[in-house]
DRENLUM-368820 format. One line per field, with one value per residue (C-alpha): residue number from 1; residue in three letters; x negated, y negated, z. Coordinates in nm, 4 decimals, always signed. Layout:
k <- NUM,...
r <- ALA,...
u <- X,...
v <- Y,...
w <- Z,...
// end
This chain:
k <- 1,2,3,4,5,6,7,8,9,10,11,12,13,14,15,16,17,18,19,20,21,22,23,24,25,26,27,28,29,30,31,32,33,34,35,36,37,38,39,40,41,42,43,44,45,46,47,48,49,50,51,52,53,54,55,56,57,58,59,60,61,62,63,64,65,66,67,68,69,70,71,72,73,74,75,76,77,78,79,80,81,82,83,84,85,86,87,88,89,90,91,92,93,94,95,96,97,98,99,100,101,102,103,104,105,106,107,108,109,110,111,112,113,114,115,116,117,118,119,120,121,122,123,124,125,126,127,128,129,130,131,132,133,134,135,136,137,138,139,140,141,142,143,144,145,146,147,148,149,150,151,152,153,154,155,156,157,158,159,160,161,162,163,164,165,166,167,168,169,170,171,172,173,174,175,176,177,178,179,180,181,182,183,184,185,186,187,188,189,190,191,192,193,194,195,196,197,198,199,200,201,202,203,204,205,206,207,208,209,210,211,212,213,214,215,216,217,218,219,220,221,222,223,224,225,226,227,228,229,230,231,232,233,234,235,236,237,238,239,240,241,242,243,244,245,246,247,248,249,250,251,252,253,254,255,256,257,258,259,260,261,262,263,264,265,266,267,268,269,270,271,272,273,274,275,276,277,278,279,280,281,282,283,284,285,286,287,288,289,290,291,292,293,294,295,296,297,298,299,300,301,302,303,304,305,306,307,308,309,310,311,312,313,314,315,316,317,318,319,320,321,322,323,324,325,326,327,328,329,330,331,332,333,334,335,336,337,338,339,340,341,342,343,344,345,346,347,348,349,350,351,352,353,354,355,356,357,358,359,360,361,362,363,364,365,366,367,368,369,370,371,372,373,374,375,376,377,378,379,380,381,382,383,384,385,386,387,388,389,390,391,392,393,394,395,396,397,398,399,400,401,402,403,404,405,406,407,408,409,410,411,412,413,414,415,416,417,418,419,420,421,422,423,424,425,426,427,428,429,430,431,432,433,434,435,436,437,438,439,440,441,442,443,444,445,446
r <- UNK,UNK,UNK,UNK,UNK,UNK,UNK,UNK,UNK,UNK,UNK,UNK,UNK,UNK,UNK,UNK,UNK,UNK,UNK,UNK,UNK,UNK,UNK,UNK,UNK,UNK,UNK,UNK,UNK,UNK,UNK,UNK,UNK,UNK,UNK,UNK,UNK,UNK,UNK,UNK,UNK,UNK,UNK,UNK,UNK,UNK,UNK,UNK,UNK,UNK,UNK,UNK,UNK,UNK,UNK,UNK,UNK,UNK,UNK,UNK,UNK,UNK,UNK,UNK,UNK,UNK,UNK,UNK,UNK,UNK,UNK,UNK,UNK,UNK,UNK,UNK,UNK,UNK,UNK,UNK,UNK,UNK,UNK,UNK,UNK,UNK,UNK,UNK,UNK,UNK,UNK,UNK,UNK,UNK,UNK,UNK,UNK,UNK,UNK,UNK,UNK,UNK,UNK,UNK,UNK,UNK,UNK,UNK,UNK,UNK,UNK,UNK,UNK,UNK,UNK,UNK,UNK,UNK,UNK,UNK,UNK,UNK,UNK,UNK,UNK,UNK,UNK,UNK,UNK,UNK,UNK,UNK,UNK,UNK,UNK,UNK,UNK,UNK,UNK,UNK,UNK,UNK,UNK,UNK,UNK,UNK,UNK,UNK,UNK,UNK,UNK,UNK,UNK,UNK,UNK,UNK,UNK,UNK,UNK,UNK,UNK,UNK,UNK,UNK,UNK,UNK,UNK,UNK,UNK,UNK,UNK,UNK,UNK,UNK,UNK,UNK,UNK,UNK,UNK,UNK,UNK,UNK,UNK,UNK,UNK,UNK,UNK,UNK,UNK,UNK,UNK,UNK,UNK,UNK,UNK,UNK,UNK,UNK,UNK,UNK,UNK,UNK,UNK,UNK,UNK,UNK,UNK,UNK,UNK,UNK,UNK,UNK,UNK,UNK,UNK,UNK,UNK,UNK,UNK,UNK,UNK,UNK,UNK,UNK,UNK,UNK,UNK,UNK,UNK,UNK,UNK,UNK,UNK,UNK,UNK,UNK,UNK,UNK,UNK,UNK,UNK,UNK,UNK,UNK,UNK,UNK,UNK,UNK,UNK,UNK,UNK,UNK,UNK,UNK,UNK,UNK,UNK,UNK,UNK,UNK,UNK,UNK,UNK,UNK,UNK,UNK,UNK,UNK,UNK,UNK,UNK,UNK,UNK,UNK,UNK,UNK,UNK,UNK,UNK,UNK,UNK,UNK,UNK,UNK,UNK,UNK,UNK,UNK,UNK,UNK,UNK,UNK,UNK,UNK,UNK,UNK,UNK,UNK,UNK,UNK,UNK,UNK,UNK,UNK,UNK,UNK,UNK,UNK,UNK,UNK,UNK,UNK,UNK,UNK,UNK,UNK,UNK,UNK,UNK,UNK,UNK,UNK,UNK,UNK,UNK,UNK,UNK,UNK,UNK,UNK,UNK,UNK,UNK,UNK,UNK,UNK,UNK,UNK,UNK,UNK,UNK,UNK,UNK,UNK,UNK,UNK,UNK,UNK,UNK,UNK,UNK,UNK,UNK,UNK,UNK,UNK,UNK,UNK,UNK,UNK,UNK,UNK,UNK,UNK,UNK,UNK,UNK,UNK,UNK,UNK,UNK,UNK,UNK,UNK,UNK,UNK,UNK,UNK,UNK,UNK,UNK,UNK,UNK,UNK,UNK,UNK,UNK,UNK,UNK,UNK,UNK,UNK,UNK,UNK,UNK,UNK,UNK,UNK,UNK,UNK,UNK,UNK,UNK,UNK,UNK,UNK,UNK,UNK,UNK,UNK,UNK,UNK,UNK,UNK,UNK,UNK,UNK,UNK,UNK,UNK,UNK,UNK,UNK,UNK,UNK,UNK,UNK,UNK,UNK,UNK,UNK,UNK,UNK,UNK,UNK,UNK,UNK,UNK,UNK,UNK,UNK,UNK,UNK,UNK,UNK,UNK
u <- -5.0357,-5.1450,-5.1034,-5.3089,-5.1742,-5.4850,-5.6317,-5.7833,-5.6202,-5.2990,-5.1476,-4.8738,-4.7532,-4.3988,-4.2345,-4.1279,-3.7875,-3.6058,-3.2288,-2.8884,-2.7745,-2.3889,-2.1434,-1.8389,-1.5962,-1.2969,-1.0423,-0.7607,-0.6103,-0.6250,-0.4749,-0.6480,-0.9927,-1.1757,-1.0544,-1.1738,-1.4575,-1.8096,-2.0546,-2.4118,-2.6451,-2.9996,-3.1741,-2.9997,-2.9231,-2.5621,-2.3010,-1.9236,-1.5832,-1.5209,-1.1203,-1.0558,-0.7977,-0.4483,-0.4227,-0.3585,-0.5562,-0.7464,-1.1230,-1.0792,-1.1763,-1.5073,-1.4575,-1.6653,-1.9420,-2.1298,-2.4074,-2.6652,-3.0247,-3.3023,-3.5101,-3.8135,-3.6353,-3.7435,-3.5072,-3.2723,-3.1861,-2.8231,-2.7986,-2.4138,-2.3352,-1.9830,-2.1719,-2.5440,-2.6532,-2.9415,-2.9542,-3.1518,-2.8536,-2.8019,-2.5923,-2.3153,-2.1387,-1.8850,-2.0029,-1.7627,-1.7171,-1.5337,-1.8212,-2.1479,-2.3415,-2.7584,-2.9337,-3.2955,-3.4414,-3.7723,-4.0287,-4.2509,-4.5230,-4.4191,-4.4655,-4.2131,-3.8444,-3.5758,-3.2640,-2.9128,-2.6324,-2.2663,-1.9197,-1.5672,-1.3705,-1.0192,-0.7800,-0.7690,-0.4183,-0.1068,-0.0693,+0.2639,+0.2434,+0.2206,-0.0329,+0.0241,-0.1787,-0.1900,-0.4417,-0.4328,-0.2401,-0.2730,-0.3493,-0.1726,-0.1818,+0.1446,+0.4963,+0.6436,+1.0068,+0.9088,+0.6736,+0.5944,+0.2633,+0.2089,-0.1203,-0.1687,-0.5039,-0.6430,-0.8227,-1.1780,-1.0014,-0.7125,-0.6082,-0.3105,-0.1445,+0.0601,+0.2688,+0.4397,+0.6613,+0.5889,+0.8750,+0.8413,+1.0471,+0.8591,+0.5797,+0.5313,+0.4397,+0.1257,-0.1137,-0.3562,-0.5801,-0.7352,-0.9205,-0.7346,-0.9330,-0.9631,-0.6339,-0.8325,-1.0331,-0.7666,-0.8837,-0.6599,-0.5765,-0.4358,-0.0739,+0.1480,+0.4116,+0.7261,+0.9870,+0.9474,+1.2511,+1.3802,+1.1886,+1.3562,+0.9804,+1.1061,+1.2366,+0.9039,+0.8109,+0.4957,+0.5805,+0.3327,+0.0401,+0.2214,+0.4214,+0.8070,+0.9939,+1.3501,+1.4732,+1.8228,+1.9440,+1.8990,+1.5530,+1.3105,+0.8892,+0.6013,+0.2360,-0.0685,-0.3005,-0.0547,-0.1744,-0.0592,+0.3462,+0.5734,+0.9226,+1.0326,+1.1849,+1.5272,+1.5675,+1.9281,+2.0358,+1.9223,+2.1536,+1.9003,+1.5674,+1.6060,+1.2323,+1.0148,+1.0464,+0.7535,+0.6560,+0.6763,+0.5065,+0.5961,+0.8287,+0.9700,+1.1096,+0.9186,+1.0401,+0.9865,+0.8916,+1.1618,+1.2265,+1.5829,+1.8212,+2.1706,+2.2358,+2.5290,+2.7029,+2.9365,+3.0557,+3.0700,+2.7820,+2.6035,+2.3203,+2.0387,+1.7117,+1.3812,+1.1254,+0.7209,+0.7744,+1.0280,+1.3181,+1.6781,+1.9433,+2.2913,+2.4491,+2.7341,+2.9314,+2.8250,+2.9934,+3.2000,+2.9556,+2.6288,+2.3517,+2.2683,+2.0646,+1.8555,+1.8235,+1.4906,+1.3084,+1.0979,+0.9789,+0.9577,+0.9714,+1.2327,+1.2762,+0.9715,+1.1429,+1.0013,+1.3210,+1.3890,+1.5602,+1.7490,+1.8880,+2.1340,+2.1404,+2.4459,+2.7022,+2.8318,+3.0777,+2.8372,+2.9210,+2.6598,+2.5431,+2.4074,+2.4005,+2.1286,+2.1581,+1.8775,+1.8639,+1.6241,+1.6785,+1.8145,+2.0853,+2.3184,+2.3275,+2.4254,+2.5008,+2.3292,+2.4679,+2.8771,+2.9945,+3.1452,+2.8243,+2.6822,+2.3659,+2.3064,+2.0873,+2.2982,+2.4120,+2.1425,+1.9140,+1.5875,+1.4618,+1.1141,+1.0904,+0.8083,+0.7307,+0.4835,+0.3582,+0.5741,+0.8986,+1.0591,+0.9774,+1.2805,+1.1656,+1.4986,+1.6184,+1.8571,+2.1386,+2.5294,+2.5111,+2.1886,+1.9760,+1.6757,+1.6022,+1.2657,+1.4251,+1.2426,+1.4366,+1.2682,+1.4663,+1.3795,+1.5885,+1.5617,+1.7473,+2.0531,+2.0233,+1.8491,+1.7505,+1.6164,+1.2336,+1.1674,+0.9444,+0.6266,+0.7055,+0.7994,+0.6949,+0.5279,+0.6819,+0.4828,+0.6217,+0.8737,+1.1663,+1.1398,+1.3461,+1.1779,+0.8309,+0.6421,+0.5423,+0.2018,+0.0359,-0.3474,-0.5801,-0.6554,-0.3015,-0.2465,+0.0625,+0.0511,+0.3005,+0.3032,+0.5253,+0.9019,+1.1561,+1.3300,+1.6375,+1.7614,+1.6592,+1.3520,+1.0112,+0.8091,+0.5754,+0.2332,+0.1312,+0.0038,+0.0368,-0.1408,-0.0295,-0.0744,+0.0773,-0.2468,-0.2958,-0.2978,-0.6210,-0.8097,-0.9737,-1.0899,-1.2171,-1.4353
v <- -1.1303,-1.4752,-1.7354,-2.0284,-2.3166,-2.5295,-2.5263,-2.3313,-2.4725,-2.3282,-1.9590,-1.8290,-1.4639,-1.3249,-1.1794,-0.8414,-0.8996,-0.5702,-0.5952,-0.5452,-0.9289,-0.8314,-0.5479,-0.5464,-0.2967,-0.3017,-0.0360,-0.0975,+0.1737,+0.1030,-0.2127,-0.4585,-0.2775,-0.5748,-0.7868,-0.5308,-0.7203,-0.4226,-0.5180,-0.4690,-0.3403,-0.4688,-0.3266,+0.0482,+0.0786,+0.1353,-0.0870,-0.0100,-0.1867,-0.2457,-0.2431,+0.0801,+0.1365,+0.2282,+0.6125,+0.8304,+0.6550,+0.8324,+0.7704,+1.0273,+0.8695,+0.6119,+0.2497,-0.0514,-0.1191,-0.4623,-0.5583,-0.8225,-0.7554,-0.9421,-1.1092,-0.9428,-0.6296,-0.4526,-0.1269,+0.0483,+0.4044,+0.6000,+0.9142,+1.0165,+1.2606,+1.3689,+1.4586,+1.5289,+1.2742,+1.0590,+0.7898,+0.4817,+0.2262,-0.1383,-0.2788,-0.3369,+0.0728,+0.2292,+0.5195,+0.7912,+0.7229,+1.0451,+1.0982,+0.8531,+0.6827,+0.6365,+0.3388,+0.3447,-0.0325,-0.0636,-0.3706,-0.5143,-0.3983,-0.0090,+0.0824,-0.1116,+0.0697,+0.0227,+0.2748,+0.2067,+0.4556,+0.3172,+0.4572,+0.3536,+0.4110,+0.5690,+0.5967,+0.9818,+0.9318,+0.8510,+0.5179,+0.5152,+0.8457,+0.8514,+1.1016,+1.2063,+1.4236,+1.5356,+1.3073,+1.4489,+1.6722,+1.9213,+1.5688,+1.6126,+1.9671,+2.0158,+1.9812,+1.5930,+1.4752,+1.1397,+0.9506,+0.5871,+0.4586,+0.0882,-0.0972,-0.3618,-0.5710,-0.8128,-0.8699,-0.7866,-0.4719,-0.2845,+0.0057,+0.2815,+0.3384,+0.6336,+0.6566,+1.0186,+1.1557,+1.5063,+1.7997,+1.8627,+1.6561,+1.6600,+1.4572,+1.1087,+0.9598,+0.9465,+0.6859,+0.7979,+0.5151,+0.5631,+0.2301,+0.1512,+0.2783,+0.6004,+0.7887,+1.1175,+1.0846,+0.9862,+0.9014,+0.9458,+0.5669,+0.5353,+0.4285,+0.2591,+0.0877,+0.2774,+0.4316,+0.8375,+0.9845,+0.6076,+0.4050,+0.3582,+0.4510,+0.3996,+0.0180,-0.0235,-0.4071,-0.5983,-1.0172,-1.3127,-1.0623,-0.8332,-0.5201,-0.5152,-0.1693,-0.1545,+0.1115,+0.3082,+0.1141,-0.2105,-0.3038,-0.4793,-0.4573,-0.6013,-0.5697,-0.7633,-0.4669,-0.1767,+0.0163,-0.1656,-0.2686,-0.4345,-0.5589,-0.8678,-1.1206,-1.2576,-1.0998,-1.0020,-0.6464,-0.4865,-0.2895,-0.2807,-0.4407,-0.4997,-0.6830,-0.9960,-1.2790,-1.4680,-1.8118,-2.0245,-2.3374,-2.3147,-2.6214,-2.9425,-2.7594,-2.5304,-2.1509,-2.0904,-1.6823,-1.4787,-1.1494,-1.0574,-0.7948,-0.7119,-0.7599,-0.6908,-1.0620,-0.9763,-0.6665,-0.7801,-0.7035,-1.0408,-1.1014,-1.2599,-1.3869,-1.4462,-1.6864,-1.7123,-1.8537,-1.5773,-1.8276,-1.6610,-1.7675,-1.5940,-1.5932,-1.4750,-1.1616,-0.8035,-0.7226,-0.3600,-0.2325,-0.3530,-0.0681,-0.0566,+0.2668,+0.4927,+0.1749,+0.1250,-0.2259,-0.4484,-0.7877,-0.9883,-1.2929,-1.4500,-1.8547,-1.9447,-1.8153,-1.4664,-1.2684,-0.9450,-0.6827,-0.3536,-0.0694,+0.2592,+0.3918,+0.4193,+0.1417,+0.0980,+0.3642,+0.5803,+0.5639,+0.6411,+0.3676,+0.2796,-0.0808,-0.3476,-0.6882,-0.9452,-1.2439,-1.4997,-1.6868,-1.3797,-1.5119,-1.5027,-1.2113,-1.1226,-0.7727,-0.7418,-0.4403,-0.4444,-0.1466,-0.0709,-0.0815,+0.1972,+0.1019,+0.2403,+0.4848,+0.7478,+0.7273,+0.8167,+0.6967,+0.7240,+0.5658,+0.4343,+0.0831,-0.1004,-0.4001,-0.2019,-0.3210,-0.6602,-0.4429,-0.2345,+0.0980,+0.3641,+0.6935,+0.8578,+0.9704,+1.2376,+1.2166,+1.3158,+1.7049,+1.6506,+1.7614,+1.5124,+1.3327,+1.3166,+1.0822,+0.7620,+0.4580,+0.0954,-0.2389,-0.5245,-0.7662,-0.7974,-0.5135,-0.5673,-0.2860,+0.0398,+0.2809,+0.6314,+0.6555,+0.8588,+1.1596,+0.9107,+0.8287,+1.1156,+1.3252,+1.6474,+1.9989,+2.0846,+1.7661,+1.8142,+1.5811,+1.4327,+1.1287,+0.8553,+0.8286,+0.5277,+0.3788,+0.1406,+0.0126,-0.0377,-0.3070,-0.0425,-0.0152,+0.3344,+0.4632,+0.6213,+0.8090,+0.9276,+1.1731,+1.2329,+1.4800,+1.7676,+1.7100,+1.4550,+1.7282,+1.8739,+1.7906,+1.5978,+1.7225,+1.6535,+1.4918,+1.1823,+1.1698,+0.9484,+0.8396,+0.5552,+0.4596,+0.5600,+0.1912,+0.0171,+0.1736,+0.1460,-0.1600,+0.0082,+0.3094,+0.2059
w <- -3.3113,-3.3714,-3.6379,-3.7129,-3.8718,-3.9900,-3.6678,-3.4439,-3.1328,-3.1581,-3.0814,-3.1205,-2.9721,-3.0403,-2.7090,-2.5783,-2.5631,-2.6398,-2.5604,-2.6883,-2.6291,-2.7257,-2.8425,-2.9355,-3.0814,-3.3333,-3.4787,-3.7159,-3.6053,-3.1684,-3.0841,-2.8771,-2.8893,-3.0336,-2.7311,-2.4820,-2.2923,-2.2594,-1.9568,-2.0711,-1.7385,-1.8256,-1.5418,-1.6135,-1.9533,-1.9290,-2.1436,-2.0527,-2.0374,-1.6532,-1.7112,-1.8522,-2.1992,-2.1443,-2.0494,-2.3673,-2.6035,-2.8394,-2.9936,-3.2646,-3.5541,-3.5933,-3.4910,-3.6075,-3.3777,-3.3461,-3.1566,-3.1797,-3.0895,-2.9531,-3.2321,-3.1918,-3.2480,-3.5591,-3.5540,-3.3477,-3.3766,-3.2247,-3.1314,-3.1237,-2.8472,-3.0469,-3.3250,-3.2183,-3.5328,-3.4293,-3.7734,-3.8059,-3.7356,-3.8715,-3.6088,-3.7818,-3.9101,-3.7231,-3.5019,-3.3031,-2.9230,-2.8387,-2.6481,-2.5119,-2.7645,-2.6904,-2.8500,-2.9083,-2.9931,-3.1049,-3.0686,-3.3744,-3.2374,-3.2931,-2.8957,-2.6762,-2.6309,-2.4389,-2.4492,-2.3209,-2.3111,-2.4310,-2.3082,-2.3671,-2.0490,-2.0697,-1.7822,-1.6866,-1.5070,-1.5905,-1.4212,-1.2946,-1.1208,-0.7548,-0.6211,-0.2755,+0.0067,+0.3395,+0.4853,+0.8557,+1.0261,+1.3838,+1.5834,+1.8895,+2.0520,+2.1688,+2.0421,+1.9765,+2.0253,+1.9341,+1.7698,+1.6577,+1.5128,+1.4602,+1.3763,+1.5896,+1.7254,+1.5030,+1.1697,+1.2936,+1.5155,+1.3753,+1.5440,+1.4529,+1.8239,+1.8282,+2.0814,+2.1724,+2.3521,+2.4350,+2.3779,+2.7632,+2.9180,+3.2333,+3.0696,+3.0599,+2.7192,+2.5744,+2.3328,+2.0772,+1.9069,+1.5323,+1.3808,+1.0654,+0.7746,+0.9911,+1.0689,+1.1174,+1.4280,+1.7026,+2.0892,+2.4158,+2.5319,+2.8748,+2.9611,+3.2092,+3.2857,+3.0550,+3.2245,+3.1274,+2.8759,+2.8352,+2.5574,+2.1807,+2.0460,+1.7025,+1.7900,+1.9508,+1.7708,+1.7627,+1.7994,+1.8428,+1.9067,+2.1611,+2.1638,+2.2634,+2.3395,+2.4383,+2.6649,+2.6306,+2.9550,+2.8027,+2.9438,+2.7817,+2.7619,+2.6369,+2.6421,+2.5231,+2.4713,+2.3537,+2.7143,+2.9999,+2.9643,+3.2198,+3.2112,+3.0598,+3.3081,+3.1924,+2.9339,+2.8368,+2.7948,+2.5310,+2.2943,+1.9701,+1.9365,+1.5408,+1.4585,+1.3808,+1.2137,+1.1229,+1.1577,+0.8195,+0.7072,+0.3435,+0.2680,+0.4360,+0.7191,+0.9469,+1.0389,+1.3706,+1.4750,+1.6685,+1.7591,+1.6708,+1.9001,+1.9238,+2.3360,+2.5139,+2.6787,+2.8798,+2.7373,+2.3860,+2.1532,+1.9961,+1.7514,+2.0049,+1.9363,+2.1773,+2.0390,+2.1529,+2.4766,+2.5605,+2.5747,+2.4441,+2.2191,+2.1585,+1.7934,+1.6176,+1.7374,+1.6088,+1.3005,+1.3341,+1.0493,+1.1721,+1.2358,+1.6394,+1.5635,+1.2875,+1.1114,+0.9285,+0.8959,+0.6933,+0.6864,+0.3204,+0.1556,+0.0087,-0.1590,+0.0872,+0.3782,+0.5747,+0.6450,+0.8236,+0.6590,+0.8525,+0.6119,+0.6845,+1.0705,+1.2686,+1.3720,+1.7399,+1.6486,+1.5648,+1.1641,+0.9534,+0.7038,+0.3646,+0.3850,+0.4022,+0.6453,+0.6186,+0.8551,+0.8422,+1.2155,+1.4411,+1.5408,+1.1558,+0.9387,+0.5521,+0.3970,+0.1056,-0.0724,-0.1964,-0.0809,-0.4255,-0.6016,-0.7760,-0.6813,-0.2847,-0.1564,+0.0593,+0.4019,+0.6610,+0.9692,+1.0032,+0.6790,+0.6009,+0.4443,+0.3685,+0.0734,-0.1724,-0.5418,-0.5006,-0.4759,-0.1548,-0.1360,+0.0708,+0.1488,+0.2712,+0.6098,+0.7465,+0.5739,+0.6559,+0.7680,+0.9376,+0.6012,+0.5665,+0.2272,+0.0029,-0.2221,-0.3335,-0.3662,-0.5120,-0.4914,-0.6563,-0.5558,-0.2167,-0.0882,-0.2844,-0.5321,-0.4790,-0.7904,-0.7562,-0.8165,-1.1681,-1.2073,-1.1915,-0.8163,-0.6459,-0.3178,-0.4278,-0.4007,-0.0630,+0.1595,+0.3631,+0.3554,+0.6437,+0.8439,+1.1429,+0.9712,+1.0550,+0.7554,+0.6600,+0.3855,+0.3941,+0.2067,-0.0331,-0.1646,-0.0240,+0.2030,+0.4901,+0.6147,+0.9878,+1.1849,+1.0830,+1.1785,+0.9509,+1.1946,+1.4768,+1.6889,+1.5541,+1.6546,+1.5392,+1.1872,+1.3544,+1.0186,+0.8138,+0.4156,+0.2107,-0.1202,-0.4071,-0.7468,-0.9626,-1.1370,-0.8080,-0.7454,-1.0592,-1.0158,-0.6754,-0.7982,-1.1066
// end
């Protein structure tokens, strides 16, 4: 098409642009709809809203739908999936999106299309709910007394190492490797250097990029690549190896790293920390009530400063617990919890902790009787209080409750669970479950 404008030098031809440019939708009747933000796919003809609307919300009636169109458009015609009505459309009436909505634009000059398809996305899943699975299971094949998985390696190479030892008591223990983001394909790894039927595997620590273990006669190991271990010179007899602390920055004053124990000097049991150089230092005096073993741990933050937290396990007496101690040095700890408080999980060993969607997360141990625990409990203040999870958060009918997991969280948001024990003296479930809170994953899995 051409125009001339009293002269023959000049033409003019309109373009082929045939796009929605924007869209928008509104409802009296669903809140917020008109601030939900659609993404318009040129190149595929798709128009969507990337964050999806609140599970359990309901397109049943028409809403108001806006668009604006290219100028060279000349019509546009929908075809409405809920109702199988194709109408010519003037951009502006409501139309039902129950179901996909097709748009047809035409060009001026009668030939040129272009069709996009429009969907309103609704969560499917209630968000809160926890959906769990066995990820893996029938790993090793033979029977497990112990077991303790911890990633370790660096950013560019994360591994799972399992470390087992076998029901036979004859046999020495054993590593199996899985790259994190794996967890079903699992490799032999050779090992040395542990004394057979003597290592706490579930103390087993990593600290300034090597592994610690702690054996029941007070010894202490490390290694550099999670295979090869030897004996740590000077070190002071072990009765617990309790965790990590890491370094800090945040602030005026620095935090230095340590790894925190409970040793025995000279027959009296002491707090006792090691820093990176593998130099000691001796704190207060064990508290009657302190956990020694069955304790579970986690590392968090709290008013800039990275503390380590130890819940329920047994004290020196062999009591069992339902307490929380947090330190933030090694060598001085707090309870948390009042023992009056309504607010405690039961007493038991073997607990999982681990920090999950900026709370902690307790799945339970073996509790008094030797009867193990499914029970989810959430803090969110630190370990002070505990609360029961509600139906939303729960392990399903088929797991079995379970103490000594090893517990992990991946990049992904999901949990892993690994191992665990019906009883102190069963073996080992030869098992990993997998599970996530449902709206911690829907930015992943749109």
């Amino acid at each position: 098409m051409s125009s001339c404008l009293g002269s023959n030098d000049t033409v003019s031809e309109l373009g082929k642009d045939c796009e929605i440019l924007t869209f928008t939708l509104a409802s009296d009747s669903i809140e917020g709809l008109s601030s939900v933000v659609f993404t318009i796919d040129q190149l595929n003809g798709r128009i969507y809203n990337t964050d999806s609307l609140p599970y359990g919300t309901v397109l049943k009636d028409k809403v108001k739908c806006t668009v604006r169109l290219a100028s060279t458009v000349s019509g546009c015609r929908v075809l409405q999936h809920a109702t199988g009505d194709t109408i010519t459309w003037n951009t502006t009436d409501s139309l039902d999106f129950s179901k996909p909505v097709e748009f047809k634009n035409y060009l001026w000059d009668g030939v040129t299309t272009k069709s996009y398809v429009a969907q309103v996305n609704i969560h499917q899943v209630l968000p809160d709910t926890m959906i769990w699975e066995t990820y893996a299971e029938n790993i090793i094949d033979e029977p497990i007394k112990a077991e303790k998985t911890i990633v370790f390696g660096n950013s560019n190479a994360e591994y799972y190492y399992m470390y087992i030892q076998p029901a036979n008591a004859t046999e020495s223990y054993r590593l199996y490797r899985s790259a994190v983001g794996d967890g079903k394909n699992w490799t032999v790894a050779s090992l040395s250097g542990l004394p057979a039927g003597e290592v706490v595997l579930s103390q087993i620590t990593e600290y300034e990029s090597q592994l610690y273990a702690v054996t029941t006669k007070g010894a202490l190991y490390h290694s550099s690549d999670g295979q090869s271990w030897t004996a740590v010179s000077n070190a002071p007899t072990i009765k617990a190896l309790l965790g990590s602390i890491k370094a800090s920055t945040t602030g005026t004053i620095g935090q230095p790293s340590a790894l925190a124990a409970v040793i025995s000097n000279n027959g009296t049991l002491a707090f006792a920390k090691m820093d990176k150089s593998q130099g000691w230092s001796t704190g207060d005096a064990l508290d009657d009530a302190f956990p020694v073993s069955g304790f579970a741990n986690v590392n968090y933050v709290s008013n800039f400063n990275n503390r380590l937290m130890i819940a329920g396990g047994r004290d020196k007496s062999s009591n069992l617990l339902n307490s929380t101690w947090s330190t933030s040095d090694g060598l001085s700890w707090a309870q948390l919890t009042d023992d009056a408080s309504d607010n405690l999980f039961g007493k038991q060993e073997g607990a999982s902790i681990i920090q999950y969607d900026d709370k902690l997360f307790m799945l339970s141990g073996i509790m008094e009787g030797d009867t193990a625990s499914s029970k989810i409990y959430w803090s969110q203040d630190g370990g002070v209080s505990w609360s029961v999870s509600d139906t939303m958060a729960v392990m399903p009918g088929t797991f079995k409750a379970r103490g000594f997991t090893s517990i992990y969280v991946d990049q992904n948001k999901f949990m892993y669970l690994f191992g665990g024990k019906e009883k102190n003296n069963s073996n080992v479930l030869d098992q990993i479950w997998r599970g996530r809170i449902n709206y911690l994953g829907f930015k992943d899995d749109e």
